[in-house]
C-alpha positions as protocol buffer text, in pm:
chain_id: "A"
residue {
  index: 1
  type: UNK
  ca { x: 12225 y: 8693 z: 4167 }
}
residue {
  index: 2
  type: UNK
  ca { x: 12218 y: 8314 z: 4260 }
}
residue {
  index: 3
  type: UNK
  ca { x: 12069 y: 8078 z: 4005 }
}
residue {
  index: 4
  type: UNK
  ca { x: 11905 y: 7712 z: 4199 }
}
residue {
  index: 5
  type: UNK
  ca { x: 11883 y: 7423 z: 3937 }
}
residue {
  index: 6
  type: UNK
  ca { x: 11678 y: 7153 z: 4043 }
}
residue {
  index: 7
  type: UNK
  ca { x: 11673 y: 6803 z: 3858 }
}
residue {
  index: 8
  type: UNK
  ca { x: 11403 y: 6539 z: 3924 }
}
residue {
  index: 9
  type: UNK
  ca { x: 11378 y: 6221 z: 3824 }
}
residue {
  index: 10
  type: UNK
  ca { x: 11044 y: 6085 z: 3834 }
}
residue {
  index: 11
  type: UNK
  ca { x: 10874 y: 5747 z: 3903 }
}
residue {
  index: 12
  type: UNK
  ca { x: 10799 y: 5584 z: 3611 }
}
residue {
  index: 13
  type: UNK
  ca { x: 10415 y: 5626 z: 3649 }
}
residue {
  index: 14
  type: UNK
  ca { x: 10482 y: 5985 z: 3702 }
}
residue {
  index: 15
  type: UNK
  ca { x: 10719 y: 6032 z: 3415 }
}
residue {
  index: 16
  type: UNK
  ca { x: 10447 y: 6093 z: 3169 }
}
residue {
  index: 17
  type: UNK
  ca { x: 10362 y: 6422 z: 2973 }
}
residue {
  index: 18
  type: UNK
  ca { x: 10058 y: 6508 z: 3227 }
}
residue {
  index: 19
  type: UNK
  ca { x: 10320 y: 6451 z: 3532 }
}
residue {
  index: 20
  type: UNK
  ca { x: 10564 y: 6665 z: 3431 }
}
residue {
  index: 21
  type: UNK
  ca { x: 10301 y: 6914 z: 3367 }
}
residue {
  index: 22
  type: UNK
  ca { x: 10143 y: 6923 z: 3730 }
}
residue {
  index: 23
  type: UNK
  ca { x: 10528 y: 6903 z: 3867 }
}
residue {
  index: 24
  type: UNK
  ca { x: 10608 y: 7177 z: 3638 }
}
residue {
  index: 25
  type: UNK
  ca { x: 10264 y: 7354 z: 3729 }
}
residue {
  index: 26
  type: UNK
  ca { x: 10343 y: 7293 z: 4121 }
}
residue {
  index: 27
  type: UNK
  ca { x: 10725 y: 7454 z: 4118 }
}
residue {
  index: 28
  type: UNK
  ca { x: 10567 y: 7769 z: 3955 }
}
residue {
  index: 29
  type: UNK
  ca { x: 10291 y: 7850 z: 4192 }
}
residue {
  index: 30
  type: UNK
  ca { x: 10544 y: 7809 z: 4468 }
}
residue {
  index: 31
  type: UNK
  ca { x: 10767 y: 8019 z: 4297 }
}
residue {
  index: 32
  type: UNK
  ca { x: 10540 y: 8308 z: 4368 }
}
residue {
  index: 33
  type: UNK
  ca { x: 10715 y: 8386 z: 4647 }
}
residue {
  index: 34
  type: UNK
  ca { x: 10838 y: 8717 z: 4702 }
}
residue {
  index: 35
  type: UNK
  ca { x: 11196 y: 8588 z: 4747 }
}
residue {
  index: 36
  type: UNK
  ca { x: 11197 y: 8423 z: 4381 }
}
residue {
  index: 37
  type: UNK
  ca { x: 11289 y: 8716 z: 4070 }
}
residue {
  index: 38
  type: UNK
  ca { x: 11220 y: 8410 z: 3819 }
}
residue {
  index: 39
  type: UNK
  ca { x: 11154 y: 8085 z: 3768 }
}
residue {
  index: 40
  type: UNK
  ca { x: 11213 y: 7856 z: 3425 }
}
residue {
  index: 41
  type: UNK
  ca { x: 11112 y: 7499 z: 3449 }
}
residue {
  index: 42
  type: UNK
  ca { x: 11073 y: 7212 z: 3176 }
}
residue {
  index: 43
  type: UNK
  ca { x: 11152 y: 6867 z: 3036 }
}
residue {
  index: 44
  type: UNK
  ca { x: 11481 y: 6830 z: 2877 }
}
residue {
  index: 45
  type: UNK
  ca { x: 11586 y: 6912 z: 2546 }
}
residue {
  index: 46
  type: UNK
  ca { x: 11765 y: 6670 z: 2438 }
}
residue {
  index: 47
  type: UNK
  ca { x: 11802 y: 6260 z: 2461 }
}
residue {
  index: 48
  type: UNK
  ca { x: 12135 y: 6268 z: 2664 }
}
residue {
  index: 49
  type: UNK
  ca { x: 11981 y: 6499 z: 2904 }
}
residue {
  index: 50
  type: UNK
  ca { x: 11619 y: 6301 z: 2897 }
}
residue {
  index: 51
  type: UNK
  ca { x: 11826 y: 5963 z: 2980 }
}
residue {
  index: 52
  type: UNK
  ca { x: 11918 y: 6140 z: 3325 }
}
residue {
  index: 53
  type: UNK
  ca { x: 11652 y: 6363 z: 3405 }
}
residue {
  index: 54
  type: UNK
  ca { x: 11298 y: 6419 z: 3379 }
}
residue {
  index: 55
  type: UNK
  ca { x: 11258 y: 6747 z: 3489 }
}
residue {
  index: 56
  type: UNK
  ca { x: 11487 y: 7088 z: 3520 }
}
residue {
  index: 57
  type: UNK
  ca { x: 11415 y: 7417 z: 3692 }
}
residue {
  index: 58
  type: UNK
  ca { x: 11594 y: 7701 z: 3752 }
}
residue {
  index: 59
  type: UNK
  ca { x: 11530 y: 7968 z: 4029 }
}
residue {
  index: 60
  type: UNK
  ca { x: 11680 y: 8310 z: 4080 }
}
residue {
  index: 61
  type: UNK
  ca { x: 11708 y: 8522 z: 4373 }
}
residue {
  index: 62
  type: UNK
  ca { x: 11872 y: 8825 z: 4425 }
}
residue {
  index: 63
  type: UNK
  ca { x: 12084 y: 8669 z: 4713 }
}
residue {
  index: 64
  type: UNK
  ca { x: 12202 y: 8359 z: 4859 }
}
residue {
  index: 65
  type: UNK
  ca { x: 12043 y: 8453 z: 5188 }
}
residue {
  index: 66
  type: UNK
  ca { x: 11727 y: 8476 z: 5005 }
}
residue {
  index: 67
  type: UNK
  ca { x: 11746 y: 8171 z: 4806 }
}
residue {
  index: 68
  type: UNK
  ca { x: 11779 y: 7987 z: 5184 }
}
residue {
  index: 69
  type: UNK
  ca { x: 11506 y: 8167 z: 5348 }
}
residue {
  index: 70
  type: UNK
  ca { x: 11309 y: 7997 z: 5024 }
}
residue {
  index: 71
  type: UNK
  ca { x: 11401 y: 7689 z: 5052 }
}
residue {
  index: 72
  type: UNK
  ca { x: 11325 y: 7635 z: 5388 }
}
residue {
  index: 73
  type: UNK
  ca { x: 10981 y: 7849 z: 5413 }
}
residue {
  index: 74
  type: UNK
  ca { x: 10670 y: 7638 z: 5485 }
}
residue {
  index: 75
  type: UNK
  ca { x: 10536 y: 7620 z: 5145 }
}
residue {
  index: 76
  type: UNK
  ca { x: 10861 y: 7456 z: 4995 }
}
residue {
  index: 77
  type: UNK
  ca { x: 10911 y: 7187 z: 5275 }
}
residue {
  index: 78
  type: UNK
  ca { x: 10512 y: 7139 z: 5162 }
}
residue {
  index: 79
  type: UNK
  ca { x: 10591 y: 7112 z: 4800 }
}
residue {
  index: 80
  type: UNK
  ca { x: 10883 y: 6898 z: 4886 }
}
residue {
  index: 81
  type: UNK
  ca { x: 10757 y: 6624 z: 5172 }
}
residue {
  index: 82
  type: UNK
  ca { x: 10353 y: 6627 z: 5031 }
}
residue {
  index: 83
  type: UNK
  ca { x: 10370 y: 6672 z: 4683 }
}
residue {
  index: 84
  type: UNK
  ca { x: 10744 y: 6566 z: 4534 }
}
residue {
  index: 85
  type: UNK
  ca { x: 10846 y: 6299 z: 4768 }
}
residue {
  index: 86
  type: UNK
  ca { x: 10596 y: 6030 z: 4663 }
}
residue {
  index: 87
  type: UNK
  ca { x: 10660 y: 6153 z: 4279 }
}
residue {
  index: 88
  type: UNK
  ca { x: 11019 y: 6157 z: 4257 }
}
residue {
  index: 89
  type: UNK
  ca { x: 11339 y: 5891 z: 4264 }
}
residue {
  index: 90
  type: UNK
  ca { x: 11627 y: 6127 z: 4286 }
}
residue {
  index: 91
  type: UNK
  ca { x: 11630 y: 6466 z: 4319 }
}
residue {
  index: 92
  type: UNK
  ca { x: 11949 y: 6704 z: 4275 }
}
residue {
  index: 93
  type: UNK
  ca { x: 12036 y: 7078 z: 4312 }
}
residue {
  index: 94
  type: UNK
  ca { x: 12295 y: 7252 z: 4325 }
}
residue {
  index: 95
  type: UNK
  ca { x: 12309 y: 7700 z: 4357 }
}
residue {
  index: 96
  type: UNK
  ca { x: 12551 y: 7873 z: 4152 }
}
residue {
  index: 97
  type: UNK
  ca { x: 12661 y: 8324 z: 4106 }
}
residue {
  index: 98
  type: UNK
  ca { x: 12495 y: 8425 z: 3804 }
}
């Protein structure tokens, strides 16, 4: 299994409660794929990790090839260039074995 972790940080005036929310609400309708076995997304947990990030997510797919064929199907590149580029300042991910 590979395991995607996304981490956004968000403009301030999107770095509210009700932003998170609709980014939060936006990663898990995409992640209705067929190619995604689950999705967990949030704001952090603690003030260390709050100080860095806004938001966390973490996808899992039953194969790298799969996680790639996700990433760059139409509705990501939507949910990336329409909806999180004009929301976020810095965006990292990173795939790992699970």
């Amino acid at each position: 299994m590979i395991a995607w972790y996304l981490f956004l940080k968000l403009h301030p005036e999107h770095a509210t409660a009700e932003g998170r929310a609709q980014v939060v609400s936006e990663l898990r309708r995409v992640a209705q794929s067929a190619e995604v076995q689950s999705v967990s997304a949030g704001a952090p947990a603690d003030a260390h990790a709050l100080a860095a990030w806004d938001l966390g997510a973490c996808f899992c797919f039953a194969s790298l090839d799969a996680c790639n064929r996700f990433l760059a199907s139409p509705s990501m590149r939507a949910l990336h260039d329409e909806f999180l580029a004009p929301r976020v300042l810095v965006q990292k991910s990173w795939s790992f074995e699970a």
